[in-house]
MMTF fields as JSON, N, C-alpha, C and O atoms, coordinates in Angstrom:
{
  "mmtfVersion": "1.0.0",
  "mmtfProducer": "UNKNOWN",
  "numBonds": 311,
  "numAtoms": 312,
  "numGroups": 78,
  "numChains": 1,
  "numModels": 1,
  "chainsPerModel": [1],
  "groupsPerChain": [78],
  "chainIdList": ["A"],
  "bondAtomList": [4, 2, 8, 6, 12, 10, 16, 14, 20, 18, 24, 22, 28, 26, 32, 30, 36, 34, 40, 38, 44, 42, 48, 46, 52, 50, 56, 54, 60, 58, 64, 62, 68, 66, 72, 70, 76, 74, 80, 78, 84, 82, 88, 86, 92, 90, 96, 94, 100, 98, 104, 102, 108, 106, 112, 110, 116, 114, 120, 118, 124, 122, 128, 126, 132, 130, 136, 134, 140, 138, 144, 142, 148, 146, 152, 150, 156, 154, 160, 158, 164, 162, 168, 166, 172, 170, 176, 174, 180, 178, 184, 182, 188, 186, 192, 190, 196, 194, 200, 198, 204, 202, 208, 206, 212, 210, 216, 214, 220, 218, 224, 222, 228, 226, 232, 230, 236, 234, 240, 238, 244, 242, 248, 246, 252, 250, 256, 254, 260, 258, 264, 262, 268, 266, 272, 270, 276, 274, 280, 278, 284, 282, 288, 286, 292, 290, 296, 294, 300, 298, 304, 302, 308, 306],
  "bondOrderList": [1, 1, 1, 1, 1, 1, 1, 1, 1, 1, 1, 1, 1, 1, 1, 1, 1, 1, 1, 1, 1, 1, 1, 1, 1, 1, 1, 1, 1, 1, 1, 1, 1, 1, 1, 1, 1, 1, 1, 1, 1, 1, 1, 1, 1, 1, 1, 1, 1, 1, 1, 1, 1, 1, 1, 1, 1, 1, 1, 1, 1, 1, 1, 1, 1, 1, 1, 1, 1, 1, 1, 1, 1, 1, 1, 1, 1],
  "groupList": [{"groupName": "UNK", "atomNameList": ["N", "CA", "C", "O"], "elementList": ["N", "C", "C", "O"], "formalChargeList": [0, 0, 0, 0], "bondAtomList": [1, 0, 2, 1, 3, 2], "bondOrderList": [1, 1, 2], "singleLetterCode": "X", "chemCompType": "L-PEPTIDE LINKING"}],
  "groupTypeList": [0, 0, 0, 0, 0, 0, 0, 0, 0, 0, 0, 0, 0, 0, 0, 0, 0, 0, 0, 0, 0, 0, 0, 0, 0, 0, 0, 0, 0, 0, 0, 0, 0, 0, 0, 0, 0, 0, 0, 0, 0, 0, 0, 0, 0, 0, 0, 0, 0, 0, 0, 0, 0, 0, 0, 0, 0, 0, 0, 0, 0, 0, 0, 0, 0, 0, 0, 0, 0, 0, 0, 0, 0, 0, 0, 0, 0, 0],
  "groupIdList": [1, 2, 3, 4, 5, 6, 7, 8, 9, 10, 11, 12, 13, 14, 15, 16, 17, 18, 19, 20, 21, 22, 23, 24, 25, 26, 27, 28, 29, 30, 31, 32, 33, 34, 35, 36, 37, 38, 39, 40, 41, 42, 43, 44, 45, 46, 47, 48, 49, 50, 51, 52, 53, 54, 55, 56, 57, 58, 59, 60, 61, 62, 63, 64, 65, 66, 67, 68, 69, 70, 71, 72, 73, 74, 75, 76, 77, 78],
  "secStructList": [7, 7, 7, 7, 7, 7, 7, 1, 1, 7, 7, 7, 7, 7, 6, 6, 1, 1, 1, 7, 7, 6, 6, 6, 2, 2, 2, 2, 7, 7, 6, 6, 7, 3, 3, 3, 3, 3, 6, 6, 2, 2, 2, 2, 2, 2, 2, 2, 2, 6, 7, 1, 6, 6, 7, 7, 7, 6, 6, 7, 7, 3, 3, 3, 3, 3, 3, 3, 6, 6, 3, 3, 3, 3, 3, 3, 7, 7],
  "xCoordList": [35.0, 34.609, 35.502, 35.903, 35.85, 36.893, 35.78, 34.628, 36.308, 35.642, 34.812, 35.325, 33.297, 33.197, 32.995, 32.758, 33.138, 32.927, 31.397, 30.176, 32.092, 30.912, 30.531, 31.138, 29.228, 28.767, 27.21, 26.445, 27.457, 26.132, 25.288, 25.693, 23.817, 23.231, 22.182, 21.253, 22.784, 21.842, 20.705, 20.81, 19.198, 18.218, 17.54, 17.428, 16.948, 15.891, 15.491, 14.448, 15.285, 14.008, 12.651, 12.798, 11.413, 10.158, 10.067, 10.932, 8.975, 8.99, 8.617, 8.05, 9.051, 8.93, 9.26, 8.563, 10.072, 10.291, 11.43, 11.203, 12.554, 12.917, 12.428, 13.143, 11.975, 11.155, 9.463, 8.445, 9.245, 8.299, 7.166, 7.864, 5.897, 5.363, 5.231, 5.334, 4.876, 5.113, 3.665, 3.225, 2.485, 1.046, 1.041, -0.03, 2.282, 2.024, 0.877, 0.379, 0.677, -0.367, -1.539, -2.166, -1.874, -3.394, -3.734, -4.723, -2.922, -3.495, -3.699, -4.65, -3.128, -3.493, -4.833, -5.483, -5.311, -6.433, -7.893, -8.09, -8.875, -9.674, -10.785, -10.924, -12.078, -13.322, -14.127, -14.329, -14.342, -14.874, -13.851, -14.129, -12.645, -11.785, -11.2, -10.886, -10.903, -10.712, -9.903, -9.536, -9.755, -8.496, -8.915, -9.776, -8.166, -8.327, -7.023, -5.947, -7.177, -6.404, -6.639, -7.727, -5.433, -5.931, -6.048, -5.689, -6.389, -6.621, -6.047, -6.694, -4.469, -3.239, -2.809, -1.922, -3.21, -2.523, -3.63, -3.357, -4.866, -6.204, -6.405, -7.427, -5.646, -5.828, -4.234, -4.228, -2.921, -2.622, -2.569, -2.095, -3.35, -3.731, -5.177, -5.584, -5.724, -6.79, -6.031, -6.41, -4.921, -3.765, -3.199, -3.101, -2.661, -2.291, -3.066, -2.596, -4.449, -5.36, -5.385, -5.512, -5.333, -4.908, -4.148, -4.23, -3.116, -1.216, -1.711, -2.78, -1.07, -0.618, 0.585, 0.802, 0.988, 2.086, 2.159, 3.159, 1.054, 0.589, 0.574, 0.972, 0.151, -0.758, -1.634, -1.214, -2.76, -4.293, -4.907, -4.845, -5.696, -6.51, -7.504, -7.787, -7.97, -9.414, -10.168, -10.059, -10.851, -11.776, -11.966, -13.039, -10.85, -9.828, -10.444, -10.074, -11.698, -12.314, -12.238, -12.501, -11.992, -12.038, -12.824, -13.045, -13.273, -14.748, -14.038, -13.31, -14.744, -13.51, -15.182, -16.259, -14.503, -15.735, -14.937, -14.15, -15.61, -14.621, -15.798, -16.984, -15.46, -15.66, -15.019, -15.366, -14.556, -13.965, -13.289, -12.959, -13.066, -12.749, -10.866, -10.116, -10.452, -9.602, -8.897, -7.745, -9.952, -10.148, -10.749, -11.813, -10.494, -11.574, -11.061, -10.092, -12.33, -11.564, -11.836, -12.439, -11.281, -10.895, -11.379, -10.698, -12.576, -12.925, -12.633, -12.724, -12.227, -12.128, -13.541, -14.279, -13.876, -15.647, -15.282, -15.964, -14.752, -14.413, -12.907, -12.811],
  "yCoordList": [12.065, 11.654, 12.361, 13.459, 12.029, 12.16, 12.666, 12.268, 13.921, 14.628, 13.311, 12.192, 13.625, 12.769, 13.554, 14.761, 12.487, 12.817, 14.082, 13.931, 14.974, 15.317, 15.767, 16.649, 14.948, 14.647, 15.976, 16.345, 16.295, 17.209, 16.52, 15.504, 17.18, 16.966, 15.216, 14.746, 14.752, 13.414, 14.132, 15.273, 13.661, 13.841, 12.949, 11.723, 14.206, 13.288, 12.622, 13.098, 11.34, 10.201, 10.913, 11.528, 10.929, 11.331, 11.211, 10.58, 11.828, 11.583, 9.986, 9.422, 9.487, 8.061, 7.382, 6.367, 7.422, 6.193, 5.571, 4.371, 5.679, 5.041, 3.749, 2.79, 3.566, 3.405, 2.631, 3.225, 1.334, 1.413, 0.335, -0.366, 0.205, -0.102, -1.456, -1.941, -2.598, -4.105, -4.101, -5.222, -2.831, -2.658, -2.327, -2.332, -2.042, -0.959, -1.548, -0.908, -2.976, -3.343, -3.131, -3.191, -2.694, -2.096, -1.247, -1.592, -0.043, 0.354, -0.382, 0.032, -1.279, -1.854, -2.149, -2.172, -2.404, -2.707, -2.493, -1.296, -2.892, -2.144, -2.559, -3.782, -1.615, -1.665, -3.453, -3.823, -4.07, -5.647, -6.475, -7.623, -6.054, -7.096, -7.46, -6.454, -8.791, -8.828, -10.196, -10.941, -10.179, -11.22, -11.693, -11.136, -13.001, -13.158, -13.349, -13.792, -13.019, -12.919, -13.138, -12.864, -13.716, -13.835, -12.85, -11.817, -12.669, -11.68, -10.344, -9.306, -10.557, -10.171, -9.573, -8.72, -9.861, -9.641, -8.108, -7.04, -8.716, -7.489, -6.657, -6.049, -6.164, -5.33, -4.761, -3.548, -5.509, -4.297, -3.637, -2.519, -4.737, -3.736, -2.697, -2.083, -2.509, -1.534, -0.532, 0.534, -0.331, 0.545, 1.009, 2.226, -0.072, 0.634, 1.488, 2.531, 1.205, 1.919, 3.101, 3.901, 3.806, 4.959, 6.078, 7.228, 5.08, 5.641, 6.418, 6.089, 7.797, 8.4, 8.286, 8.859, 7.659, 7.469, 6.564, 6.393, 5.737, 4.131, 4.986, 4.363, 6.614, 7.337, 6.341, 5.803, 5.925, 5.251, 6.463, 7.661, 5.599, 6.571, 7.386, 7.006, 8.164, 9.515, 8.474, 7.428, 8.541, 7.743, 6.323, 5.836, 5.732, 4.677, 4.134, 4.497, 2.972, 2.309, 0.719, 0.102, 0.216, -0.917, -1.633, -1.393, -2.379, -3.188, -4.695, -5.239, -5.216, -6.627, -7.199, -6.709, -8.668, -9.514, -10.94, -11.649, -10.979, -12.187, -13.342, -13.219, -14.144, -15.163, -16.776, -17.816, -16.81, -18.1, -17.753, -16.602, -18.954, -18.22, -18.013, -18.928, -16.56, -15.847, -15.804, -15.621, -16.02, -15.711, -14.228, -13.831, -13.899, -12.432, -12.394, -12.865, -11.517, -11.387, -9.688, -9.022, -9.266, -7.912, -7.479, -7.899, -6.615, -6.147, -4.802, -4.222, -4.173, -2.906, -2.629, -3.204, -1.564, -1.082, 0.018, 0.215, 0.788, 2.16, 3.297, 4.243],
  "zCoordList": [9.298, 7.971, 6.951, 7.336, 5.901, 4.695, 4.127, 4.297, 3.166, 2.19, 1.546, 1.522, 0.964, -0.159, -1.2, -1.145, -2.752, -3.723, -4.072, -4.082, -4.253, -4.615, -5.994, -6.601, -6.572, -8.059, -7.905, -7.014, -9.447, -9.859, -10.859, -11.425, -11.158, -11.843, -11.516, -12.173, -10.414, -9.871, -9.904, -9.455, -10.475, -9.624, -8.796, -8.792, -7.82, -6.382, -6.464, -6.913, -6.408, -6.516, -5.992, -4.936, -6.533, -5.832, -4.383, -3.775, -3.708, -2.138, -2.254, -3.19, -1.159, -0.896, -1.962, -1.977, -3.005, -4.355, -3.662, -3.817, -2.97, -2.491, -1.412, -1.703, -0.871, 0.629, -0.156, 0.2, -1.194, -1.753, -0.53, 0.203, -0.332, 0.117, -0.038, -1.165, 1.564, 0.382, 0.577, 0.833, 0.514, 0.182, -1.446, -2.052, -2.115, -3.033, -4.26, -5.186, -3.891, -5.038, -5.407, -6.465, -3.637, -3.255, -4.521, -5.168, -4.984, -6.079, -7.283, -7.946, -7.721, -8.929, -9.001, -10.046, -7.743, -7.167, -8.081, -7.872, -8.849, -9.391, -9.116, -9.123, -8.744, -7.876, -8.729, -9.885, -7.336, -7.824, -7.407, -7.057, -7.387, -7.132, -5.827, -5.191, -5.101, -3.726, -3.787, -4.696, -1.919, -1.772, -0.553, 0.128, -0.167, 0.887, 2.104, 1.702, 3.472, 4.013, 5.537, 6.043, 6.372, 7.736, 8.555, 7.992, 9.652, 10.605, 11.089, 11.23, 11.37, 11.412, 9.808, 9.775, 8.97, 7.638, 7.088, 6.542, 7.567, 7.577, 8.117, 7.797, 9.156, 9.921, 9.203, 8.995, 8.817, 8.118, 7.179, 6.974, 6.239, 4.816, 5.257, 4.27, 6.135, 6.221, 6.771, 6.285, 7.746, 8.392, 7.158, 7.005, 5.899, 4.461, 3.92, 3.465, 3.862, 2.949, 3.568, 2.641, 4.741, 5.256, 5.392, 5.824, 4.693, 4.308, 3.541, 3.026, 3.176, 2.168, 1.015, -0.053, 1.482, 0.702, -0.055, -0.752, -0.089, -1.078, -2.236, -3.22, -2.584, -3.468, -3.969, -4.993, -3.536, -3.546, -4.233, -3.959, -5.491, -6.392, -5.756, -4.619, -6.073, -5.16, -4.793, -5.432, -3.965, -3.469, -3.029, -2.673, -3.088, -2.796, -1.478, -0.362, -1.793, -0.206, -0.134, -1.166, 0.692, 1.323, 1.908, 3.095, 1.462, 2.436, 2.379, 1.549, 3.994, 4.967, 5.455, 5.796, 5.203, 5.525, 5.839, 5.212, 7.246, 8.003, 7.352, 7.657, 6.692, 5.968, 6.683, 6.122, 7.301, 8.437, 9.706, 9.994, 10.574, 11.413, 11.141, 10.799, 11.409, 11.107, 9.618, 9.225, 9.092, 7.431, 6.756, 7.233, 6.323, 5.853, 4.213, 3.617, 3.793, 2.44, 2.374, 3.215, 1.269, 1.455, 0.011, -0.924, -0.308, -1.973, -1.837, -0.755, -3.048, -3.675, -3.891, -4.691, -2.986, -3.711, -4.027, -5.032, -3.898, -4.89, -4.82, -5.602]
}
């Protein structure tokens, strides 16, 4: 490898701001509000809601209600 340029004064992007979640909406999320989604798609936004790295507000819960078959919908209860 050839020397590279080397520049000062860049700063770090936050942990994970590079790398953004395609969950990251979950937070916009506000308690009452819900969606619906198929089977496969629900099981990985509940695997999201787990992440740390979404930063999901304190107390940040999920409640899933299979509503058809391989239908569910997904509400923000707190």
């Amino acid at each position: 490898m050839d020397k590279p340029v080397i520049e000062k004064g860049i700063p770090m992007p936050p942990e994970g701001g590079s790398q953004r979640s395609k969950y990251y909406w979950l937070a916009e999320m506000e308690v009452g509000d819900s969606f619906t989604c198929g089977q496969k798609d629900c099981a990985n936004v509940r695997q999201a809601g787990y992440s740390k790295s979404l930063q999901l507000p304190e107390g940040f819960q999920l409640s899933y209600q299979k509503i058809d078959d391989g239908l569910y919908r997904v509400w923000r209860v707190a």
